[in-house]
C-alpha atoms as a printed R data frame, in Angstrom:
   type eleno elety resid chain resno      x       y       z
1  ATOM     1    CA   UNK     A     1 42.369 -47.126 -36.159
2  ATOM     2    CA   UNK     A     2 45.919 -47.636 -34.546
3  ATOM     3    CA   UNK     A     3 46.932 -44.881 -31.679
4  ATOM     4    CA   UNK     A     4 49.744 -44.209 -33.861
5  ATOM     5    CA   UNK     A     5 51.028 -43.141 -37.051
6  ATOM     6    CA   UNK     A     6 54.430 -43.608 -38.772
7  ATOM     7    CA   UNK     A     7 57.348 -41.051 -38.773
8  ATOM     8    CA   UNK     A     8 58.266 -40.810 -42.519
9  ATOM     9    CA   UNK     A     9 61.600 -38.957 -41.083
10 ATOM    10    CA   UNK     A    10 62.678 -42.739 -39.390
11 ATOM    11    CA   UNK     A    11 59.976 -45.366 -39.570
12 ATOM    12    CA   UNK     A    12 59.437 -44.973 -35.801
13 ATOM    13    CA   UNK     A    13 55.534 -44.558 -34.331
14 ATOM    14    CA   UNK     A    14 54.386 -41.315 -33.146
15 ATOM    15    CA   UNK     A    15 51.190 -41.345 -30.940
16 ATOM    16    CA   UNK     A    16 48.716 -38.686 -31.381
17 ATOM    17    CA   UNK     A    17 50.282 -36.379 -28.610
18 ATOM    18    CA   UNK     A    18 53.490 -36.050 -30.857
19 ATOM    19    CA   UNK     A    19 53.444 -32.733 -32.296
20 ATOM    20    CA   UNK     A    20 53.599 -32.739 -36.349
21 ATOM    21    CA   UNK     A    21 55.807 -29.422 -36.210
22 ATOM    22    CA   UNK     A    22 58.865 -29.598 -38.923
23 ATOM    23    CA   UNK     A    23 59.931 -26.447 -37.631
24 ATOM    24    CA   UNK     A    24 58.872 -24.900 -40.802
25 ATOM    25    CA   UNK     A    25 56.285 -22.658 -39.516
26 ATOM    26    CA   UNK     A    26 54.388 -20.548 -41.841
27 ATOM    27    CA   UNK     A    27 51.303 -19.981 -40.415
28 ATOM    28    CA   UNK     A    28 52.231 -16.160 -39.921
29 ATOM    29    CA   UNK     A    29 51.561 -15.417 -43.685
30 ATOM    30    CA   UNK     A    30 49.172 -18.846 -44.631
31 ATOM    31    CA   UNK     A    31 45.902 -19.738 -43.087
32 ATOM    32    CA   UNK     A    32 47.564 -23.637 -43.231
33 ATOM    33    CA   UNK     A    33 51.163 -23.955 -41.980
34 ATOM    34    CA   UNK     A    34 53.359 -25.464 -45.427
35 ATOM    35    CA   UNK     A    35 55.463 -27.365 -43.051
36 ATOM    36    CA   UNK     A    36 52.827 -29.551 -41.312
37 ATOM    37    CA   UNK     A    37 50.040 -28.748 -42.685
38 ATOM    38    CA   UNK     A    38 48.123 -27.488 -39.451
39 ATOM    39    CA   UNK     A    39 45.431 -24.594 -39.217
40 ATOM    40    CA   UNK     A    40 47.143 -21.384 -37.041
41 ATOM    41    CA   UNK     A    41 44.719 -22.385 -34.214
42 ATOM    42    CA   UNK     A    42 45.780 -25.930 -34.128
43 ATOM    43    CA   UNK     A    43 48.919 -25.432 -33.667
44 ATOM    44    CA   UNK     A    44 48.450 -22.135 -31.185
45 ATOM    45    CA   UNK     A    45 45.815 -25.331 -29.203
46 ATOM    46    CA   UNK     A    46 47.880 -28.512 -29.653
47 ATOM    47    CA   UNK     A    47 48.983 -28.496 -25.888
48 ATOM    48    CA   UNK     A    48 44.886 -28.354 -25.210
49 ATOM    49    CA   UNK     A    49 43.705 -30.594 -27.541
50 ATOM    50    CA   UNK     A    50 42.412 -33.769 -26.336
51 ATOM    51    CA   UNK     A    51 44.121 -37.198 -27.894
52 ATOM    52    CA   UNK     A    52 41.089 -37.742 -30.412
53 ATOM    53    CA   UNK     A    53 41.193 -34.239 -31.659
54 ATOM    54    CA   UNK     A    54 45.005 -34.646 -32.361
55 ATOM    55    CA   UNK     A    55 44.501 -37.749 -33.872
56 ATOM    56    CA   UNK     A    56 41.857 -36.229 -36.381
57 ATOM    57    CA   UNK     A    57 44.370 -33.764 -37.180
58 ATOM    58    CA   UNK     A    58 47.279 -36.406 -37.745
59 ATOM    59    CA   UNK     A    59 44.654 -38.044 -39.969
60 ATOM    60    CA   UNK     A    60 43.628 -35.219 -41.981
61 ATOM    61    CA   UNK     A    61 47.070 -33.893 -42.366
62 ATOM    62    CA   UNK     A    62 48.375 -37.419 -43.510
63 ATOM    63    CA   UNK     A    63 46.056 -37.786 -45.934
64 ATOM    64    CA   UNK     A    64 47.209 -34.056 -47.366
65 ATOM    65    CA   UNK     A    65 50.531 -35.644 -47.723
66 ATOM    66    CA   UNK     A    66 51.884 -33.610 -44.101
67 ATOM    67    CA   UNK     A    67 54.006 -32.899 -42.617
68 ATOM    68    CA   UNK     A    68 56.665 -32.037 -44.779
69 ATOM    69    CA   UNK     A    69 60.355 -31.437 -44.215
70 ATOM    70    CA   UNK     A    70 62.805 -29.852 -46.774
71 ATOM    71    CA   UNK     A    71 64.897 -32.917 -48.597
């Protein structure tokens, strides 16, 4: 698997250590966050997560068609 995935905002690469955050945070009121599609305690742990548990969550949350920004 490549140590990156593909900014759909720009076509640049983000490594796993990029943050998916949209700055649509939701995860106050739903148990995933509607903006990038992250559990509440994976985005509260991003800063401690090591580089193959953030790219399992890149992963995951690609595949659920995150993150998402407003068009």
């Amino acid at each position: 698997m490549s140590d990156s995935v593909r900014n759909p905002d720009n076509n640049s690469r983000l490594t796993p250590t990029d943050s998916p955050c949209v700055a649509v945070c939701s995860t106050l009121y739903d148990d995933i966050c509607r903006g990038c599609g992250r559990t509440a305690m994976e985005v509260a742990n991003w800063v401690f997560l090591s580089e193959e548990e953030k790219r399992a969550v890149w992963v995951r949350i690609k595949a659920q068609g995150y993150p998402r920004r407003k068009s």
